[in-house]
TORKOL-4160 file (C-alpha; in steps of 0.2 Angstrom, whole numbers, padded with zeros to 4 digits, m for minus):
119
<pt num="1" X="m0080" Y="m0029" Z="0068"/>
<pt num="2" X="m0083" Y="m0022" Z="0052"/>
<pt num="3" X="m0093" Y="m0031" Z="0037"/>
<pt num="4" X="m0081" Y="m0041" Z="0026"/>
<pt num="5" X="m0067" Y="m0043" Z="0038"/>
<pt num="6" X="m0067" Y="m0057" Z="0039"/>
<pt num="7" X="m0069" Y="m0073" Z="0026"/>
<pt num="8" X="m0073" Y="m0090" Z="0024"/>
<pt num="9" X="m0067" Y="m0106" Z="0012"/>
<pt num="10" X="m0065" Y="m0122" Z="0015"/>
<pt num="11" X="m0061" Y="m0123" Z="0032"/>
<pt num="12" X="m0050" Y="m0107" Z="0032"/>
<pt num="13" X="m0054" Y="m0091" Z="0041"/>
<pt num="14" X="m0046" Y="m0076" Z="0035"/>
<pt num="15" X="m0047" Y="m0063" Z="0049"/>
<pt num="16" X="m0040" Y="m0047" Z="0040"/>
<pt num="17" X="m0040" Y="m0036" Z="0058"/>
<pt num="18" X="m0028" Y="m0046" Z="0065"/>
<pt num="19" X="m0020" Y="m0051" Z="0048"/>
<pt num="20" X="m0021" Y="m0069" Z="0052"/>
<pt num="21" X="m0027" Y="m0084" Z="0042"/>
<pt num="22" X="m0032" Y="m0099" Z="0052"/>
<pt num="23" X="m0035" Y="m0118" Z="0046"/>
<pt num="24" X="m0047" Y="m0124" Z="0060"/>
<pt num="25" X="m0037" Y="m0117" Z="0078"/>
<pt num="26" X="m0021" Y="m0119" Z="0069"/>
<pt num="27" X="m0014" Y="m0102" Z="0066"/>
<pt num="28" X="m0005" Y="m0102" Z="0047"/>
<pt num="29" X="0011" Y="m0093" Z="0047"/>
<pt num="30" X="0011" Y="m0078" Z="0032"/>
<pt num="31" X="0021" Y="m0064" Z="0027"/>
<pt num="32" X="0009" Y="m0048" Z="0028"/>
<pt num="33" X="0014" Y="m0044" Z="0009"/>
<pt num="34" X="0006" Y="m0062" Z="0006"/>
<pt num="35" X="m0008" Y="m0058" Z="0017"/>
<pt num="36" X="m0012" Y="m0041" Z="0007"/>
<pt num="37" X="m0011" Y="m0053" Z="m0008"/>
<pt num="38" X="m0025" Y="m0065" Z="m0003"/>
<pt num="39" X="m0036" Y="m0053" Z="0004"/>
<pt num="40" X="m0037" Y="m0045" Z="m0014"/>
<pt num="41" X="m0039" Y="m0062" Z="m0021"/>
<pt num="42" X="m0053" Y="m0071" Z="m0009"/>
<pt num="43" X="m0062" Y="m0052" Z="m0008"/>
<pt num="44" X="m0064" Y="m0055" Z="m0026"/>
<pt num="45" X="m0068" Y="m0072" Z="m0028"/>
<pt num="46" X="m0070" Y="m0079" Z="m0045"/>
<pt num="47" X="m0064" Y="m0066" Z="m0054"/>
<pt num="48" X="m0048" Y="m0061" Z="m0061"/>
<pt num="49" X="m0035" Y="m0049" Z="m0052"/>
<pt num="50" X="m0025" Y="m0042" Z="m0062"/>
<pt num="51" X="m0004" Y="m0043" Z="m0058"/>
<pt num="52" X="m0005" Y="m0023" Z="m0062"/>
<pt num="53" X="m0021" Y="m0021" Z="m0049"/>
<pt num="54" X="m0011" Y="m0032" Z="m0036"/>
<pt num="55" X="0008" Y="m0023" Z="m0038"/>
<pt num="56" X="m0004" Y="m0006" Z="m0034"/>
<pt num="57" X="m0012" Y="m0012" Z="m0022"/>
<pt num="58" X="0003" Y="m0025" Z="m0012"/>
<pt num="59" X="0019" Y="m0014" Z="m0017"/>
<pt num="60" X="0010" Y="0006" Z="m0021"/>
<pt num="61" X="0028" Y="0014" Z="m0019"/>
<pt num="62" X="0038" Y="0001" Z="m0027"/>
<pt num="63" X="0043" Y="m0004" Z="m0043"/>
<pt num="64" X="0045" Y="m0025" Z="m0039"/>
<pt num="65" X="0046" Y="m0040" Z="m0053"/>
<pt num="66" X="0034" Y="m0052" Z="m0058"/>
<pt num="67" X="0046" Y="m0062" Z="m0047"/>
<pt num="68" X="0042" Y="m0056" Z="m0030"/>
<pt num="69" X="0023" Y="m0059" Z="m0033"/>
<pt num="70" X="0025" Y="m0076" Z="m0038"/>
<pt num="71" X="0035" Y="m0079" Z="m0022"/>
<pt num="72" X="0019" Y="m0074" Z="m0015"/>
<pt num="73" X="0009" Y="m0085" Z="m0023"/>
<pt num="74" X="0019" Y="m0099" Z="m0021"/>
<pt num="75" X="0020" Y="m0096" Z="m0001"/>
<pt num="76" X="0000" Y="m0096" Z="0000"/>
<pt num="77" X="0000" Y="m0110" Z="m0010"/>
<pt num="78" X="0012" Y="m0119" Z="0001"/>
<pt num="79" X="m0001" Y="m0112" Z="0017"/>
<pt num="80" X="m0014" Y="m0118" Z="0007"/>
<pt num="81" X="m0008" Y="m0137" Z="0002"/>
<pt num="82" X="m0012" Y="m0131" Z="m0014"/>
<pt num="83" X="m0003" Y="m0134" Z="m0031"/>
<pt num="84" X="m0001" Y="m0123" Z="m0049"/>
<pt num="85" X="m0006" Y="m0139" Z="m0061"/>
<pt num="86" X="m0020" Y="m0144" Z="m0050"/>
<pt num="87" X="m0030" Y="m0128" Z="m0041"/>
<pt num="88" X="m0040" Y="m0132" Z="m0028"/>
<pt num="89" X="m0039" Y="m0111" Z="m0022"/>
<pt num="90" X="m0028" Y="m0099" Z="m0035"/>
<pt num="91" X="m0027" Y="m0099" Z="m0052"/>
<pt num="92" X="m0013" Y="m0095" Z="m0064"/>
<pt num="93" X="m0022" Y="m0084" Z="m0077"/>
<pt num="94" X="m0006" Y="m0085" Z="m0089"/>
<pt num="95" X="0002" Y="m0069" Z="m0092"/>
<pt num="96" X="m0012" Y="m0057" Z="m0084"/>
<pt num="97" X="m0016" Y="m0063" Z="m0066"/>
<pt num="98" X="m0024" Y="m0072" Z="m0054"/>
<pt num="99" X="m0042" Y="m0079" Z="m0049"/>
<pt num="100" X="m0048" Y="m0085" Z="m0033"/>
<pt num="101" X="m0055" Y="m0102" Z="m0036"/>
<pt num="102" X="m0065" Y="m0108" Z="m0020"/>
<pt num="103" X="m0081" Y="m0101" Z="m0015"/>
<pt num="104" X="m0081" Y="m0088" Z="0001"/>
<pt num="105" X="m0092" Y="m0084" Z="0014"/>
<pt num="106" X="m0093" Y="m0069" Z="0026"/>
<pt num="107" X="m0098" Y="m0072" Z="0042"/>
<pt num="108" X="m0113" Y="m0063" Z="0049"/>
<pt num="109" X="m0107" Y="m0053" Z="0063"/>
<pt num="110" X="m0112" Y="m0059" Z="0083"/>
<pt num="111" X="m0126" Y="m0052" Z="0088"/>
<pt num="112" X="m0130" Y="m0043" Z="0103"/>
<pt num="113" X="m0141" Y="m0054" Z="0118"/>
<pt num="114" X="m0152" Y="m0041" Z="0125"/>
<pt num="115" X="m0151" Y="m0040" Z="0143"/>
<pt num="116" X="m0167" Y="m0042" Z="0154"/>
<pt num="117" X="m0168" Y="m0026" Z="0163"/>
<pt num="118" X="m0164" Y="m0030" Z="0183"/>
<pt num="119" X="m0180" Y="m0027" Z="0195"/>
């Protein structure tokens, strides 16, 4: 698995291979548009993401409202147990984005056991 693949917060694992975000063993149910979105927002982790980066990046080929990123929002949010008035994960930056609030962490990957050579 490649570096960065996967990440960390709070008791979430966000396995970006598989597309699949986990709370402990319990497999969270996401959109894949809503995936992409959190990807972008934990891979940049206390800084601002612009709506303009995340339209380019989420919808490349289509023109979609301000709308259908807030849905977005509002499902990882809901995933999350997070709220707008009180972020514990993503933050409403009024008018220009959003920002990733907890802190993340990448797991090291596995490392190989060596094998004792037969005689």
């Amino acid at each position: 698995m490649a570096p960065g693949s996967q990440f960390c917060f709070d008791g979430y694992r966000l396995d970006l291979p598989n597309e699949q975000l986990w709370h402990g063993s319990r497999l969270l149910p996401l959109t894949a548009k809503a995936l992409r979105v959190l990807s972008l927002l934990v891979s940049h982790a206390g800084q601002l993401v612009t709506k303009d980066t995340l339209f380019q990046a989420v919808w490349p080929e289509a023109a979609v409202s301000d709308n259908v990123l807030s849905n977005c929002i509002g499902e990882l949010r809901k995933a999350l147990g997070d709220a707008a008035q009180a972020p514990r994960f993503i933050e409403t930056v009024h008018r220009r984005g959003y920002r990733f609030l907890a802190p993340v962490t990448v797991p090291a990957p596995p490392t190989a056991t060596p094998v004792a050579p037969a005689l």
